[in-house]
N, C-alpha and C positions, 0 to 999 in steps of 0.2 A: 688823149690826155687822161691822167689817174687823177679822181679828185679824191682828195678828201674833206669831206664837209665837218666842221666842228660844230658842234648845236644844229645837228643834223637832226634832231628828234624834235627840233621845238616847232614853234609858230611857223614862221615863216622859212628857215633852217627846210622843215620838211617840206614842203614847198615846191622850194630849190630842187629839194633831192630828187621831185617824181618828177623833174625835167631831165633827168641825166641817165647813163646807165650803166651799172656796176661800178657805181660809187663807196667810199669805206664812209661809214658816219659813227662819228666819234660823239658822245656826249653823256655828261654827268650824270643824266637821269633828274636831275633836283623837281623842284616843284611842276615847275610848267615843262620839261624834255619827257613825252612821253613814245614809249615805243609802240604804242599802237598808234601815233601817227605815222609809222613806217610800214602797217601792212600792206600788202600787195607789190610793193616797191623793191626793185631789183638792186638792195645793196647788202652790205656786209655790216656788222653792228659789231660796236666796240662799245663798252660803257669805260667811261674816262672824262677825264679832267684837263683842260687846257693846264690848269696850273702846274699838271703833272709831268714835268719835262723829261723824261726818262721815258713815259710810257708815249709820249705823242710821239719822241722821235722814232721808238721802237716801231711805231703802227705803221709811219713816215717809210721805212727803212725798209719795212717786210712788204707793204705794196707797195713799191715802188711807187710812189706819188709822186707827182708833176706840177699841182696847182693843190696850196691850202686854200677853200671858201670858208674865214670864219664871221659863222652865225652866234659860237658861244659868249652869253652874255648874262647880267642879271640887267634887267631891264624895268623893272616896275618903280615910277617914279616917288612912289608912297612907301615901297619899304627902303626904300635911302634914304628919306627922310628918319625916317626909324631905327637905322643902323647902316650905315655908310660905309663901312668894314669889307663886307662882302663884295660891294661892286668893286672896291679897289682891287680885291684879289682876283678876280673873273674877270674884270672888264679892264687894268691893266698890267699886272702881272704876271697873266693868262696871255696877253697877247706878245708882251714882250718874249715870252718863250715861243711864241710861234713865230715871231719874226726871226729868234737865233738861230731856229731850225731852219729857217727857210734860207736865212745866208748861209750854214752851214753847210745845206745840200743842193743848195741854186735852187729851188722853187722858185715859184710864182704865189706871191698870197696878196686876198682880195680881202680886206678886212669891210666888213658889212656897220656900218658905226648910224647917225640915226640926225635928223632937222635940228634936236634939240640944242644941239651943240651948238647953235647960231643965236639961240636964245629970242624972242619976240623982236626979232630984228627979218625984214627982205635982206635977201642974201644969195649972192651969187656963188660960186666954187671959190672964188676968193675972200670973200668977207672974211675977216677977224671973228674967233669963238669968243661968243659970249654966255659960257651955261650958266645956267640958273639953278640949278638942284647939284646934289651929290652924284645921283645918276649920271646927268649928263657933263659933269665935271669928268667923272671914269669914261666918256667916251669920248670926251676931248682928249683928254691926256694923252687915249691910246693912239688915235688919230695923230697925235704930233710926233710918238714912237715912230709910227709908221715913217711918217716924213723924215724922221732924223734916220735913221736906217736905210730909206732911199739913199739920202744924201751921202749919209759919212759911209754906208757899206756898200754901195748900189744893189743893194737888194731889190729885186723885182716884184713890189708892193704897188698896189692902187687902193685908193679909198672910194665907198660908196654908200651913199647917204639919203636913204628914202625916206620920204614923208608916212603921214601915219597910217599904218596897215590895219588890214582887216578880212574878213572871211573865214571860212571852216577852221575848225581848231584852235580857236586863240581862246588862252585860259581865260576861265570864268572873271578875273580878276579887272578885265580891262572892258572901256565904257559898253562896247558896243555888245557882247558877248551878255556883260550883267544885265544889261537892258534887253535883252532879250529874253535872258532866261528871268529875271524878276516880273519883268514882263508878264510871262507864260503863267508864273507862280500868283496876281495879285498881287505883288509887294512893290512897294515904292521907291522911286530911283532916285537915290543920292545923288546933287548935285553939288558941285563944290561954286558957290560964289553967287553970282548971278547966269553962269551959265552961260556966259555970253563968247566965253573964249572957244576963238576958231580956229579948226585944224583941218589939214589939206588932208585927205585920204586917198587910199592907191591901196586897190583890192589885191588881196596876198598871188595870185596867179599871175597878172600881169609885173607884179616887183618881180615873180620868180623867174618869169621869162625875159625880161629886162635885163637882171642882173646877168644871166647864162649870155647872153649876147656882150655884157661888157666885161668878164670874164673871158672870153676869148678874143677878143678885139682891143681889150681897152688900152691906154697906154701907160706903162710904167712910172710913178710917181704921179699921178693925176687922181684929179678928184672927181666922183662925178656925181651929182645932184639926182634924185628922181622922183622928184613932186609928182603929185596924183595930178593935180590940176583941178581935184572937186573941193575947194573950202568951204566950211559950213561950222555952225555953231555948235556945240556941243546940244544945247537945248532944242536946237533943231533936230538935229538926229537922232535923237530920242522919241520926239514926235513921229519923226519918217518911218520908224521901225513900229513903234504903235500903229500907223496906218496900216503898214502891209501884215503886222500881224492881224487888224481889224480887233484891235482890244483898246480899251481906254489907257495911257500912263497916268501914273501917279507918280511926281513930281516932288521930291522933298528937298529943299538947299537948306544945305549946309555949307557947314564954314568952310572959308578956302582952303586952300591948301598953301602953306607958305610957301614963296619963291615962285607960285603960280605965272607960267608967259599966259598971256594972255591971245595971242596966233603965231604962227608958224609960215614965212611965206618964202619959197623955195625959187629960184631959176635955176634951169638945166642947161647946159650945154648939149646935149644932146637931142635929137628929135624920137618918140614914140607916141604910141597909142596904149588910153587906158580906157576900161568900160566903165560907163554912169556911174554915178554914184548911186543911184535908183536903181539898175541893173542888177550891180554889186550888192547891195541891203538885199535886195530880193532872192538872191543864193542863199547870201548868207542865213537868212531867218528861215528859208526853206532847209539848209542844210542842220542847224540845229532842232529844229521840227523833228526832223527826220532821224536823228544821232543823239538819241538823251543817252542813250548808255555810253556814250561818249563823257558827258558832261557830267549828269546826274553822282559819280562818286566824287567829282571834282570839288561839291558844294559843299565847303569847309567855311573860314573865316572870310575869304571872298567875298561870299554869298551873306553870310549874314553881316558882317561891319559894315558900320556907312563911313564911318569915318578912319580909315584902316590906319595913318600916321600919327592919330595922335594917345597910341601908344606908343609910350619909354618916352616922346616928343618933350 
């Protein structure tokens, strides 16, 4: 099979990609797609836009593709708060032109969508979306494209929906990543609320290898869940990462974040294995240890806001 990955350059996106070989990866470049998550990796680089339907079906058309993986998305749940505009057009505009491609030319597309969309609700592959933010409003939405396109075109679409990720490369922006790197710095970790809200993690390796396996097995129109299986507090994990760095945190709450879920708790249908969440912290602090030139230019407003939503808010 020819894949082509869309947000092939980002978090989890690249991931994916260093499981595959002589894959095309398409992606915008924006804030968090960056191409040196691609070195070493045997694929072909496009810079592009899902929303660009002219130039995806071109990429489509010239490698012969067989299965779209889209990873392209805006995903930070603090800048949808702040302008909500964008996720619409990336997270569902964006995939509506992947899906017309994909009927157009018979593909197979795996749309990679995210817990949120269940909203503080346990939830099987069937529950009812209940999102809570702008973000995950745009990946409800996209997710029901998908299904109506099954339906009314029998386009060969499946949905896959992982709990919250973590590991090498994930912009500086998200909990685990700041806490580490403020961490490192002496500076002290914004916390939104009480800190008490829990999230299921599933370290970025094992989603990448998971999703590769229901990418080629999975079944047409189906959903499939892929909880980590490790829930824990945000406040917790913050401490667990001070441990293994062996440095003191410094804790500051702050106000919440409107529309805050307060946990995320997923059932799968299907059976796998993921590693510790101990395991996992432990790469990951090792690997930013390891990679400041990775991170170190990344340290823009990230790094310094605590409160990133309540500007324009």
């Amino acid at each position: 099979m020819k894949f082509l990955v869309t947000g092939g350059a980002g978090f989890i996106g690249s991931a994916f990609v260093r499981q595959l070989k002589d894959s095309i990866v398409l992606d915008a470049l924006t804030y968090a797609g960056r191409e040196e998550n691609l070195r070493g990796v045997d694929c072909t680089f496009v810079k592009g836009n899902i929303t660009d339907y002219e130039l995806v079906k071109k990429v489509v058309e010239e490698n012969k593709v067989d299965v779209i993986v889209n990873f392209a998305a805006e995903t930070h749940v603090d800048r949808s708060i702040v302008n909500p505009r964008p996720f619409l057009e990336s997270n569902v505009f964006g995939v509506v032109n992947l899906l017309q491609i994909s009927k157009e030319k018979n593909l197979r597309l795996v749309h990679i969508s995210t817990d949120e969309v269940y909203g503080d609700n346990e939830a099987d592959e069937n529950s009812p979306l209940r999102p809570s933010s702008p973000y995950s409003a745009s990946k409800a939405s996209a997710d029901m494209f998908v299904m109506a396109y099954v339906r009314t075109y029998g386009v060969d679409a499946l949905i896959i929906r992982p709990s919250n990720n973590y590991g090498p490369r994930q912009f500086p922006e998200k909990l685990i990543p700041k806490t580490i790197i403020r961490t490192l710095f002496d500076k002290p970790i914004p916390v939104y609320g009480d800190g008490k809200q829990v999230r299921d993690w599933i370290y970025v390796e094992d989603t990448a290898r998971i999703i590769k396996g229901i990418v080629e097995n999975g079944e047409k129109g189906k959903i499939y869940n892929i909880p980590g299986g490790h829930s824990i507090s945000n406040i917790e994990i913050i401490y667990k990462i001070g441990s293994i760095l062996g440095k003191e945190v410094k804790v500051k709450f702050v106000k919440d974040r409107p529309g805050h879920d307060r946990f995320y708790k997923m059932k799968p249908s299907i059976k796998y294995d993921t590693i510790s969440i101990d395991e996992g912290l432990k790469r990951t602090v090792d690997w930013y240890r390891e990679n400041r030139e990775w991170w170190e230019p990344l340290l823009g407003d990230s790094f310094v806001e605590e409160v990133p939503w309540e500007k324009g808010y």
